[in-house]
C-alpha positions in Angstrom: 211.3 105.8 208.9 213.4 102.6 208.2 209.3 100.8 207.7 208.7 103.4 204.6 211.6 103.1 203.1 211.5 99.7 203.0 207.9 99.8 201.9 208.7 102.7 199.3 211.7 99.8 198.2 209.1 97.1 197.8 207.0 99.2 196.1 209.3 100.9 193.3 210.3 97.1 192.7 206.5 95.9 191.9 206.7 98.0 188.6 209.8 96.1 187.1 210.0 93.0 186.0 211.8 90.2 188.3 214.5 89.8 185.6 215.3 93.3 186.0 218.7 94.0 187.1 219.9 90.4 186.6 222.6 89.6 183.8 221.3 88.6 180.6 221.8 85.1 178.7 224.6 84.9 176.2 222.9 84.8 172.8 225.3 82.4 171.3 224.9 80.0 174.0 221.8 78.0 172.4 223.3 78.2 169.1 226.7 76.6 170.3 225.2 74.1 172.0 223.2 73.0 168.7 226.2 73.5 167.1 228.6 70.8 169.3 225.8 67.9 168.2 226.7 68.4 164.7 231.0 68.1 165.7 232.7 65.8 163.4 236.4 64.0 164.3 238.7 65.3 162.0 239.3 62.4 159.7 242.9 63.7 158.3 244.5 65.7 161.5 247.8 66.4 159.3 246.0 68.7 157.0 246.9 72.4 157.0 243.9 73.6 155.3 241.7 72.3 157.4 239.4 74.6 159.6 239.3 71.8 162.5 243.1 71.7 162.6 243.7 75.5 162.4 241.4 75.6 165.3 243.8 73.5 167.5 246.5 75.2 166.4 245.4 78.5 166.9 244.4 77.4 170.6 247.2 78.3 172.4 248.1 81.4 171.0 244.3 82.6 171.2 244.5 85.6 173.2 241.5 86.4 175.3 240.8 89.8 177.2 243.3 93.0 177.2 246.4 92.6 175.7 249.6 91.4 177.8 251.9 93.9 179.5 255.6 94.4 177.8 257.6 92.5 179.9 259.1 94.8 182.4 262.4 95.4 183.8 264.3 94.0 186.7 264.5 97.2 188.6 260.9 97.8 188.3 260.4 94.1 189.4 262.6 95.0 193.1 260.4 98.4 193.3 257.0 96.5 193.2 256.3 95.9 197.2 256.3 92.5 198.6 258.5 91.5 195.3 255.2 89.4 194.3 253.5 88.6 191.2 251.2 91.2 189.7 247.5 91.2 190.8 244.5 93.0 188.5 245.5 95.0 185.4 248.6 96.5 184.2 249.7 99.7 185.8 249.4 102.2 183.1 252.9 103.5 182.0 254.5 106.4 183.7 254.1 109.6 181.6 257.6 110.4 180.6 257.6 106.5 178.8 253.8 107.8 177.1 255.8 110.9 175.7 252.1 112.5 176.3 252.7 113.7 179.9 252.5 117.5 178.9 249.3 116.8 177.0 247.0 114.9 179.4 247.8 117.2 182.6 248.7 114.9 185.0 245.4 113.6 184.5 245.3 109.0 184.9 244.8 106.8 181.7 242.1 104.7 182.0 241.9 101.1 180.3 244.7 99.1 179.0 247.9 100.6 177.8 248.5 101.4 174.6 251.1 99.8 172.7 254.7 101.6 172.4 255.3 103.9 169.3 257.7 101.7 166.6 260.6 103.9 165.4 260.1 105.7 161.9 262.6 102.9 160.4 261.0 99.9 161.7 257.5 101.2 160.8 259.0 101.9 157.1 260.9 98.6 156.7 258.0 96.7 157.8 255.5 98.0 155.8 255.7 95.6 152.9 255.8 92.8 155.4 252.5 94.0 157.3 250.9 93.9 153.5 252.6 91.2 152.8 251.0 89.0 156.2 247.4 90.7 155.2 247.5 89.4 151.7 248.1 86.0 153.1 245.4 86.0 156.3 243.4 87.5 153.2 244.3 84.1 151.1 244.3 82.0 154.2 241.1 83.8 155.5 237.4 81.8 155.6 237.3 81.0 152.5 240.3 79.0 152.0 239.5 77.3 154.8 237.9 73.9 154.3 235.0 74.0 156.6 235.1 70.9 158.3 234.2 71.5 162.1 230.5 70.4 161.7 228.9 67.9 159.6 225.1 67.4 158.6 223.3 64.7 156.7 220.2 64.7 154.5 218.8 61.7 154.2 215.5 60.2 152.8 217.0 58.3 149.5 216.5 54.5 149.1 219.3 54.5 146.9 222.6 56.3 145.6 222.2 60.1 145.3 223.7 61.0 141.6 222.7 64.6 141.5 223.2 68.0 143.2 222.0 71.2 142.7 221.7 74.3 145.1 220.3 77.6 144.2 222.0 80.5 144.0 221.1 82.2 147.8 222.2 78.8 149.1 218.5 78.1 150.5 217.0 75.4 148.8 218.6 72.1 148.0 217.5 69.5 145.4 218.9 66.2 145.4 218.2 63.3 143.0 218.8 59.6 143.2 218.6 56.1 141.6 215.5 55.5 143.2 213.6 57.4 140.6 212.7 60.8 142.7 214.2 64.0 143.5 213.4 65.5 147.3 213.3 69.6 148.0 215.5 70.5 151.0 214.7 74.2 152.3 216.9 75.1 155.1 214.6 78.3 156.2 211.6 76.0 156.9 213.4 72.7 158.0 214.3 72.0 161.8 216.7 69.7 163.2 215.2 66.6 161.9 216.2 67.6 158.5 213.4 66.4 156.3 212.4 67.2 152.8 209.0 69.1 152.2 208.6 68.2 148.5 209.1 64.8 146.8 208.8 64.2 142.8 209.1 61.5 140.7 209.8 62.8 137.4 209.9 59.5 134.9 208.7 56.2 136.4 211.7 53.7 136.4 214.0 55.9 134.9 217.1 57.1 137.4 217.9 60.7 138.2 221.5 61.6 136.0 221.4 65.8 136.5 220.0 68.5 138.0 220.5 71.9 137.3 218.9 75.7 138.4 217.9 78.8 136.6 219.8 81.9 136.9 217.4 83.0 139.0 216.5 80.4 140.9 212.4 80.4 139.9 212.5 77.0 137.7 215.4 73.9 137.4 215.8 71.8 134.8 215.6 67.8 135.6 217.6 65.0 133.6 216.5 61.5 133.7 217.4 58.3 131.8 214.6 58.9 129.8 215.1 61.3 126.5 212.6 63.8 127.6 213.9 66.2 130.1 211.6 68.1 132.4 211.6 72.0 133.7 210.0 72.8 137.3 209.3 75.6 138.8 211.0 76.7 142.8 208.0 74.3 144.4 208.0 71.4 142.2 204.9 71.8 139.8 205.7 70.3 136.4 205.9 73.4 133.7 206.6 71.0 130.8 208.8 68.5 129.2 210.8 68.7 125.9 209.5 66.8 122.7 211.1 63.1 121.7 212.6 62.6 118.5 211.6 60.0 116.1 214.2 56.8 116.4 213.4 55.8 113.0 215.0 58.1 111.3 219.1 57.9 110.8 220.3 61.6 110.7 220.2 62.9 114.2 219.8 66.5 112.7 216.4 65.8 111.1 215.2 64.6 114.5 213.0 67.2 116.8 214.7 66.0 119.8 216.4 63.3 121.7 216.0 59.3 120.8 217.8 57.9 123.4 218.2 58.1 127.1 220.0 61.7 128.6 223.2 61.7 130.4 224.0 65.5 131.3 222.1 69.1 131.5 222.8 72.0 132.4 221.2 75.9 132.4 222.4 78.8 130.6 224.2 80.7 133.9 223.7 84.0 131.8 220.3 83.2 129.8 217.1 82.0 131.5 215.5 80.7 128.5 218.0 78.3 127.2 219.4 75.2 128.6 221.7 72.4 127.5 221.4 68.3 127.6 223.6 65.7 126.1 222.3 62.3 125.2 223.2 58.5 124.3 222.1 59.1 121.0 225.1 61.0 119.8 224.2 64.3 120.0 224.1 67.7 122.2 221.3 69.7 122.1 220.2 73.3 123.3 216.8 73.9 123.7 214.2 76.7 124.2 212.3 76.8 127.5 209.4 78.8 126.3 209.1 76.4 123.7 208.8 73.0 124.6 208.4 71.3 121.3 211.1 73.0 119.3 215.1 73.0 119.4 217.8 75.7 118.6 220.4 73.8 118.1 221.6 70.0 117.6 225.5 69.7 117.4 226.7 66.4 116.7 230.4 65.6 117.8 233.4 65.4 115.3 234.3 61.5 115.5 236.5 59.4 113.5 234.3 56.8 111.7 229.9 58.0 111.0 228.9 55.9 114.0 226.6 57.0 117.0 228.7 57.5 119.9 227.3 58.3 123.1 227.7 62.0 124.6 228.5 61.2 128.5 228.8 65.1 129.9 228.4 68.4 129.1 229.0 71.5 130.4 229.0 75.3 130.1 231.6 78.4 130.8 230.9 80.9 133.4 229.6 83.4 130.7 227.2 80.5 129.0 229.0 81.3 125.4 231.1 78.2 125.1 230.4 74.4 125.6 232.3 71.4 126.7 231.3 67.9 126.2 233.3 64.7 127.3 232.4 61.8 124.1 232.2 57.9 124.9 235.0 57.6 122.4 237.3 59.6 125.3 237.8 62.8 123.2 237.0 66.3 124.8 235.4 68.6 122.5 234.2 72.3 122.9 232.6 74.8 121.1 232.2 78.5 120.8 228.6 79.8 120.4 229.4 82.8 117.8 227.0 83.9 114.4 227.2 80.6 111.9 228.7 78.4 113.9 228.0 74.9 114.1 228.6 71.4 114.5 232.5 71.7 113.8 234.4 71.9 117.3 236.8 74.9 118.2 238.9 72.7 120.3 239.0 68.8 119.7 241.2 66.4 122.0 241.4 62.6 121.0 242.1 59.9 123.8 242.0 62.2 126.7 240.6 59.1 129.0 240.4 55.3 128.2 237.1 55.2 130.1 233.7 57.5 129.8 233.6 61.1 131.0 231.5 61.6 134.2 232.3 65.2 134.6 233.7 68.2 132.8 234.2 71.5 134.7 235.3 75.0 133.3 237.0 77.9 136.1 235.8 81.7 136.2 238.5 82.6 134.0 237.9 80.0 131.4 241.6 78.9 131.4 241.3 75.6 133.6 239.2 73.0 132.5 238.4 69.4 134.7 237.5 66.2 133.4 237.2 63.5 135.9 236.5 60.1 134.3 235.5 56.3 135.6 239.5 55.6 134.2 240.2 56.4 138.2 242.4 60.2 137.0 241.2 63.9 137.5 243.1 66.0 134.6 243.6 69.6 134.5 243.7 71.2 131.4 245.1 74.6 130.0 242.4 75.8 127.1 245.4 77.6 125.7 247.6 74.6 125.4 244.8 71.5 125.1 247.6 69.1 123.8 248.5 67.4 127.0 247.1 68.3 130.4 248.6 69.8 133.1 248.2 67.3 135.4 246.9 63.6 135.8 245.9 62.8 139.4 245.7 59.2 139.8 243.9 56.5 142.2 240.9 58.0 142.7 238.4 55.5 142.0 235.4 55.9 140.1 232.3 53.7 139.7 229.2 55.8 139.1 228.5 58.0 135.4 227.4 60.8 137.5 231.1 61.8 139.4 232.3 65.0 139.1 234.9 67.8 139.7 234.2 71.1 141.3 236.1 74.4 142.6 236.3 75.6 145.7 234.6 79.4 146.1 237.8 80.9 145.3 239.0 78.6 142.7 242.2 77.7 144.5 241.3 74.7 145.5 240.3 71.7 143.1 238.2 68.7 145.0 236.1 65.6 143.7 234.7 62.1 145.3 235.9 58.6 145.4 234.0 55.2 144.9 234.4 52.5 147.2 236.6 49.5 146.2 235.6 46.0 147.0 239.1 45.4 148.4 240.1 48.8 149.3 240.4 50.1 153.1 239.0 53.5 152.2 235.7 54.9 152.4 234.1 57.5 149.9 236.4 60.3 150.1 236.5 64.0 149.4 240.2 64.7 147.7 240.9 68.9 147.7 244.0 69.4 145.3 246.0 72.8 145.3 245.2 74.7 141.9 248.2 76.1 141.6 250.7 74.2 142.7 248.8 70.9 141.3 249.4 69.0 144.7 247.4 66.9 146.8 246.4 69.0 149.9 243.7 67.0 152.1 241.6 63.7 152.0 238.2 64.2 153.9 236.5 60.8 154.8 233.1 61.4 154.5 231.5 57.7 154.6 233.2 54.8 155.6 230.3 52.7 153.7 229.0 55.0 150.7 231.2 56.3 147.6 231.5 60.0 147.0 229.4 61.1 143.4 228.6 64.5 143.3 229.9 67.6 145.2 229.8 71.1 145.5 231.4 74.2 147.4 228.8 77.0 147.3 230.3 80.4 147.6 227.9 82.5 148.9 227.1 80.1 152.3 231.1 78.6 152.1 229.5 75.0 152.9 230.2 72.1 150.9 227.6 69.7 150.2 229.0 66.0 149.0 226.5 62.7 147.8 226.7 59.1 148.7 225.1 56.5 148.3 224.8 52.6 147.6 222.2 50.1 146.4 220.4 50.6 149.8 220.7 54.0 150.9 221.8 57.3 150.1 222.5 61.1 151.7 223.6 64.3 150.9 226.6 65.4 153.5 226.8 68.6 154.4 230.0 70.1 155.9 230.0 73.8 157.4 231.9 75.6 160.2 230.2 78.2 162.4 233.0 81.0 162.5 233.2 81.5 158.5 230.1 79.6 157.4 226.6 81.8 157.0 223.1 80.9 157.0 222.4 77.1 155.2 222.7 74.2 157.2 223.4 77.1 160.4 219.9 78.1 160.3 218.3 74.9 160.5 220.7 72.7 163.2 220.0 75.5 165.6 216.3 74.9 164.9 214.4 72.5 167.5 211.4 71.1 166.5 208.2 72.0 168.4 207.3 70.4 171.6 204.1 69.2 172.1 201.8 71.2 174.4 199.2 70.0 177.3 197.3 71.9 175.6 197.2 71.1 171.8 194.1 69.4 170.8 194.3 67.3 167.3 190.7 65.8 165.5 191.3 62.5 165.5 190.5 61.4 161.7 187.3 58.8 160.9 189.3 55.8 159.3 186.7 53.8 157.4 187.4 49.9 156.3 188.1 50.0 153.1 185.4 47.2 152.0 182.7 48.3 154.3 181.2 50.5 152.0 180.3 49.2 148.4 182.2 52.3 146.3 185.3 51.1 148.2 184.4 46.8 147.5 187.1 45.2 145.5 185.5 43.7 142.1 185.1 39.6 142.2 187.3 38.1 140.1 186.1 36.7 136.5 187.6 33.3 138.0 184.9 33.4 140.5 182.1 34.4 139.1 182.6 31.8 136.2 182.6 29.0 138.7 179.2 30.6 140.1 177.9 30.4 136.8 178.8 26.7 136.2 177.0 25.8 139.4 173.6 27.4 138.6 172.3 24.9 136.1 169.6 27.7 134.3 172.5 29.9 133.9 174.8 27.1 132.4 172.2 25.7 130.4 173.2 22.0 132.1 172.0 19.0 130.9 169.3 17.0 133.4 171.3 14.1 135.3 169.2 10.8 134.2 167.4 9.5 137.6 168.7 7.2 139.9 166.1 4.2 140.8 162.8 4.1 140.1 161.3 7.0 138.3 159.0 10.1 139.3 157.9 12.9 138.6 156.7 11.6 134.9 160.3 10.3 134.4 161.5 6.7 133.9 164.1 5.4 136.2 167.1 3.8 135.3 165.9 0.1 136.3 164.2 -1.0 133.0 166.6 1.1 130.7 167.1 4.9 131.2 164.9 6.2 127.9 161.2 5.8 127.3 161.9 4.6 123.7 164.3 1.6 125.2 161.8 0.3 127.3 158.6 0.3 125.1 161.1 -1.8 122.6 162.3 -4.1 125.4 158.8 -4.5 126.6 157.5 -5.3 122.9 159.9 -7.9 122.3 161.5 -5.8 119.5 164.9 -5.3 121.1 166.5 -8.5 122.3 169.6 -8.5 123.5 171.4 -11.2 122.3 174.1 -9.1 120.6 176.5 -9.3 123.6 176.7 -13.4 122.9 176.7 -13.7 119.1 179.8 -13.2 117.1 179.6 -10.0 115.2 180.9 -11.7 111.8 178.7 -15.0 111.9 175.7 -12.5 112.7 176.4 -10.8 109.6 177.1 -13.8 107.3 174.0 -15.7 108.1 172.3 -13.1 105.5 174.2 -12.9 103.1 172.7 -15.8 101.3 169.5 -14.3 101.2 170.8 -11.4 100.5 172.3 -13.0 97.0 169.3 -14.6 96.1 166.8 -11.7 96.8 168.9 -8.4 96.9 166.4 -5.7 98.1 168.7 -2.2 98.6 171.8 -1.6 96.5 171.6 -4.5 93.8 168.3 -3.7 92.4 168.6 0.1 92.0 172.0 -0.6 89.6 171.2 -3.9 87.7 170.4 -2.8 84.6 173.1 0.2 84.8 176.0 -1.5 86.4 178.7 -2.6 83.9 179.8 -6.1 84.0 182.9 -6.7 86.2 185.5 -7.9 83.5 188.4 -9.6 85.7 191.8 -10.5 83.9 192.4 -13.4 83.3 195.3 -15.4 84.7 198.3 -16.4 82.0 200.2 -19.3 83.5 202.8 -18.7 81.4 204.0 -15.0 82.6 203.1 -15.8 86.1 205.4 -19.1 85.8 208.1 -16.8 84.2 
């Protein structure tokens, strides 16, 4: 009997699977362990905002499994046998302490205790404070939190990385940079190695100043140095560039577009067919994206003397009806887009920075407005009360025309990049300000090499994405933590890329020498075939070479004389050469008696025209005086 059952055993086992029965992996287990590559040190451990310092602090009073039992009294402490310390779980509390002994009929309460009832008072007086604490774990919950735990880099740039943009689900990334191209990040199809699928080049030799997406995240718009910006759709095809003005003529209204290189642009956030660009030439301009060739609007900035003043950034509101742009002459000007309005600004602001404008920045509300300048100062700025700002945050150095300002995703926080100084000790940093208090709350190294240009807090992932860069390299930083950050960089760091299989079986390609076919032969150069030319003596029409020695052939060498006429006349005596002994003059003068007696050339043909020569004659007199 004990045989069949152990056979029936054996064979009630063959129909499950050998994992059956066992306990199953942790799911988080692979993700945490992609996730502790990507660890950064915190870089400021004194700040309170901070997700990596919250962490530590929050360690020891992390409780983990039921909750502790109420501390119990000493005569209950001299009825426990033994007097030892407690082993398992909590005894549950006697019934008469429950208050519930009539209800559960004697019957045991299984799993931890529940807590004690408060008293009606307590419960009352505390009720504003329990609201109170909420409002604040609310304000102090994941997204007031820095996310700082983990740290990912895109690289790929040659050069500094002057422009952002990330679409509104927080899945694709575009990044442009000084090196002339812009590279497409998508975090659903990228794997740990973090590489671009798409590069462009927009302009050749012109650098990358903005980048900017549509509403609805099917086209961007790209802004290079050139005047001519470019719209392309979500995979990088080119679906047109805007029309170039004529430089030639003076008023900038007259033109059909931009003259001069772009600084700024941005899209409409409520309209998908308009966009907005600002320009060295003077002038902001808001264009038509179904119509490439045409403008809506030019708005030229109010200035002080007619001069052309470059327009260094522009921005617009949350609801895309009002427009900020920062002017070289360190004004701030913005208009209102209402019926008739025009170039006249609503709200003008002279000598708000000594230095250009790299970045202007309106909040949700439209009350706050940022400009971060190359002066080394982040102002704030009341729209109500434009006169002087709020407050001027100072030594935060700026080198590149691209720097901006952002919010945080809940607008309390206010944070922006720093250049590196030549003799400075600091590295590009991330500064977060408190919006309402107007205080400095934490500095974030991010590169100890590279400055800090653009940056960004998305709200809808909570990840913040910061550029650096120098003449040699550049990256977009990515900073995220795992236990209030969702999807972006979390979906591709937990990605491995695919190991090769024994298997796989790859066509190796036919490489072909480049010049062993003739379509592939590189041309000869003109230098080349000249100098073939010059050697063929048919093709260069070349003169014979007389001969050398005797002659042959039917030609006369170069022993008698090197012509045929020369030696017929030396052989019959009519050339003698006896000119290389006479003197040229008496060789002449020996004829010219006969030539007096018997002219035979000139004088004959004008003796009987010829005047007589008349000479003057000589006056002793005058020539004696």
């Amino acid at each position: 009997m004990a045989d069949g059952a152990e056979m029936d055993e054996e064979a009630m086992r063959a129909f499950f699977p050998l994992s059956f029965g066992k306990a199953p992996a942790r799911p988080g287990s692979a993700a945490s362990s992609a996730h502790s590559s990507t660890l950064r040190k915190p870089q400021n451990p004194s700040n309170p905002k901070s997700s990596a310092s919250t962490a530590a602090d929050d360690d020891s009073a992390a409780m983990i499994g039921p909750p502790r039992p109420p501390p119990a009294s000493a005569g209950e402490d001299d009825d426990e046998e033994g007097g030892g310390v407690m082993i398992g779980p909590p005894r549950p509390p006697p019934p008469s302490a429950r208050g519930e002994g009539d209800d559960d009929d004697g019957d045991g309460m299984i799993g931890p205790p529940r807590p004690p009832p408060a008293d009606d008072e307590d419960v009352d007086d505390d009720d504003g404070e329990d609201e109170e604490e909420e409002m604040e774990d609310d304000g102090d919950g994941g997204f007031n939190r820095i996310p700082l735990s983990n740290e990912i880099v895109l690289r790929g740039h040659t050069k500094v990385v002057s422009a952002l943009a990330v679409d509104h689900t927080g899945s694709r990334v575009l990044s442009g940079s000084y090196d002339y191209t812009v590279r497409m990040y998508d975090f659903q199809g990228m794997n740990s190695k973090l590489q671009s699928f798409r590069q462009l080049e927009p302009f050749e030799g012109h650098q990358v100043r903005s980048l900017s997406w549509s509403p609805t995240s099917d086209r961007f718009l790209c802004v290079t140095g050139s005047a001519q910006a470019k719209i392309y759709d979500r995979d990088g095809l080119t679906l047109g560039e805007f029309v170039k003005g004529d430089m030639y003529i003076r008023d900038l209204k007259n033109t059909k577009g931009h003259i001069s290189g772009l600084t700024g642009g941005e899209w409409n956030p409520k309209s998908k067919e308009t966009i907005l660009t600002s320009s060295e030439d003077g002038s902001i301009r808001l264009w038509d994206v179904s119509d490439f060739k045409s403008q809506k609007q030019v708005i030229k900035p109010k200035l002080v003397r007619p001069m052309r003043i470059p327009v260094t950034s522009c921005a617009w509101d949350h609801e895309g009806k009002r427009i900020v742009g920062g002017i070289g002459d360190g004004s701030i000007q913005v208009w209102t887009i209402k019926a008739g309005w025009g170039s006249r600004p609503d709200i003008h602001v002279e000598k708000t920075h000594t230095e250009d404008i790299t970045g202007v920045k309106f909040s949700t509300d439209g009350q706050i407005l940022l400009s971060r300048s190359m002066d080394s100062t982040l102002k704030i700025w009341d729209l109500r009360r434009m006169k002087t700002p709020l407050k001027v945050f100072e030594d935060l150095p700026n080198h590149y025309a691209e720097t901006n300002a952002a919010f945080s995703s809940d607008e309390q926080l206010i944070f922006t990049g720093t250049s590196i100084e030549k003799d400075g000790d600091n590295g590009g940093l991330l500064c977060f300000f408190d919006r309402k208090k107007l205080e400095l709350v934490s500095r974030v190294g991010i590169s100890p090499q590279y400055s800090v240009i653009r940056c960004l807090w998305h709200p809808r992932i909570n990840q913040v994405f910061a550029t650096v860069g120098d003449k040699k390299e550049g990256g977009t930083h990515i900073l995220y933590d795992p236990s209030i950050s969702q999807r972006g960089a979390l979906v591709c760091v937990g990605r491995a890329p695919r190991k090769k299989s024994v298997d796989d079986f790859e066509v190796q390609p036919v490489i072909h020498n480049p010049h062993a076919l003739p379509l592939f032969r590189d041309q000869p150069s003109r230098k080349r075939q000249r100098e073939k030319i010059l050697k063929d003596p048919l093709k260069s029409h070349k003169p014979e070479a007389p001969v050398n020695g005797p002659g042959y052939g039917g030609r006369v060498g170069t022993t008698k004389g090197s012509l045929l006429t020369q030696y017929l006349l030396k052989e019959g005596g009519l050339i003698k050469e006896t000119w290389m002994n006479e003197d040229p003059r008496e060789a002449i003068l020996k004829y010219a008696d006969a030539a007096e007696k018997d002219p035979k050339f000139i004088a004959p043909a004008y003796s009987q025209t010829q005047p007589k020569p008349v000479f003057a004659e000589s006056d002793s007199d005058n020539e004696e005086k």
